[in-house]
C-alpha positions as a LaTeX table, in Angstrom:
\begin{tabular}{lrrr}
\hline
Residue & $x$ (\AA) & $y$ (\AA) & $z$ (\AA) \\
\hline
Unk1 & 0.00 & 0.00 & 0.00 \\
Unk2 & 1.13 & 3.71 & $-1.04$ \\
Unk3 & 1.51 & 6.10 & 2.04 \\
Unk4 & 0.96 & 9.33 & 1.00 \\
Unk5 & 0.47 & 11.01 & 4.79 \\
Unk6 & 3.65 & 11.50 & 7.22 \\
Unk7 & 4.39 & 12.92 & 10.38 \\
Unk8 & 7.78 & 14.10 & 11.82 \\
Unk9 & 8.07 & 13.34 & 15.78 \\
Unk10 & 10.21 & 16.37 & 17.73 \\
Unk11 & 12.49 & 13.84 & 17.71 \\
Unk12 & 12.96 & 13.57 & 13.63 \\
Unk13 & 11.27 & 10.36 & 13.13 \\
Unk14 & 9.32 & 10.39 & 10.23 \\
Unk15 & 6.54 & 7.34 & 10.26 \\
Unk16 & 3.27 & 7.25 & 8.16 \\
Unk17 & 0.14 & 8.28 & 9.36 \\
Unk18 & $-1.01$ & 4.62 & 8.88 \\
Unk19 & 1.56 & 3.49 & 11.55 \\
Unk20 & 0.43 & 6.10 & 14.08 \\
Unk21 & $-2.87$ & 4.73 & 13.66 \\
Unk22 & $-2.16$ & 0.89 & 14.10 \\
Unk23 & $-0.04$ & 1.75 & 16.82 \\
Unk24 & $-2.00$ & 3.95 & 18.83 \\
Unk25 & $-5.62$ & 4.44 & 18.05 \\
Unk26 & $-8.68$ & 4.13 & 15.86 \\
Unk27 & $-9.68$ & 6.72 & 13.73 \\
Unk28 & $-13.61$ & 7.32 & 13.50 \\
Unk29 & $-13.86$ & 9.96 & 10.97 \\
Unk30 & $-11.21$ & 11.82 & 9.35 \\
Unk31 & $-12.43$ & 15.54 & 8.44 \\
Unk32 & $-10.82$ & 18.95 & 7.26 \\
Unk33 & $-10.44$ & 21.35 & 9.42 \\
Unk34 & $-7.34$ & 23.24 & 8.54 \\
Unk35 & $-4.49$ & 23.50 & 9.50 \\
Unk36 & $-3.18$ & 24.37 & 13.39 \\
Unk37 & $-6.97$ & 24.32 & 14.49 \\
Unk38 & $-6.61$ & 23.55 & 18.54 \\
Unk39 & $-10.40$ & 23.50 & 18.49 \\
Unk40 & $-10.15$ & 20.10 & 17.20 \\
Unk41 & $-8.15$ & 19.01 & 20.86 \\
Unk42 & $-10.08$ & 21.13 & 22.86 \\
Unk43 & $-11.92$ & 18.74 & 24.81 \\
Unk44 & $-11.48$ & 14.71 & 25.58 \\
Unk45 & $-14.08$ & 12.45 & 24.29 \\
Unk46 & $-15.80$ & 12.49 & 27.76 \\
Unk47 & $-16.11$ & 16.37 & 27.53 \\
Unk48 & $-18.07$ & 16.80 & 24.05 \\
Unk49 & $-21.28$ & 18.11 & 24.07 \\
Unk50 & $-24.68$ & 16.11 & 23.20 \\
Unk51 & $-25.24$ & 16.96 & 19.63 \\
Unk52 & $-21.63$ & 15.95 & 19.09 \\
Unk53 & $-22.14$ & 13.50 & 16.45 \\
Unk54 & $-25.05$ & 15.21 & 14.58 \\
Unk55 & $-22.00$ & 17.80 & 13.72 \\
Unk56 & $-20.20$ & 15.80 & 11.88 \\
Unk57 & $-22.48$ & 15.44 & 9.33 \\
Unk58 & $-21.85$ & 19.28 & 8.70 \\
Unk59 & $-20.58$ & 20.51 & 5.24 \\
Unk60 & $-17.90$ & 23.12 & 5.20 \\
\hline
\end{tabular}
């Protein structure tokens, strides 16, 4: 499989975005929302409000 996505660690490691996910976590969605957008951190899964899920379904 092509990897297209990479991140660099502060350490200089580069490793693809498909090895962060299979070693740490599942991704649900993936979505656009720019880049350097804190907003998308801002809270941890226990903190999101109700209607959390209805927003994904919004178009930007």
């Amino acid at each position: 499989m092509a990897r297209a996505l990479y991140y660099c660690s502060p350490g200089g490691r580069q490793c693809s975005l498909t090895e962060l996910i299979d070693e740490y976590t599942t991704i649900t969605f993936v979505r656009g929302c720019g880049a350097n957008n804190d907003s998308i951190i801002a809270c941890s899964a226990g903190e999101r409000p109700d209607n959390f899920s209805a927003n994904l379904n919004e178009t930007r």
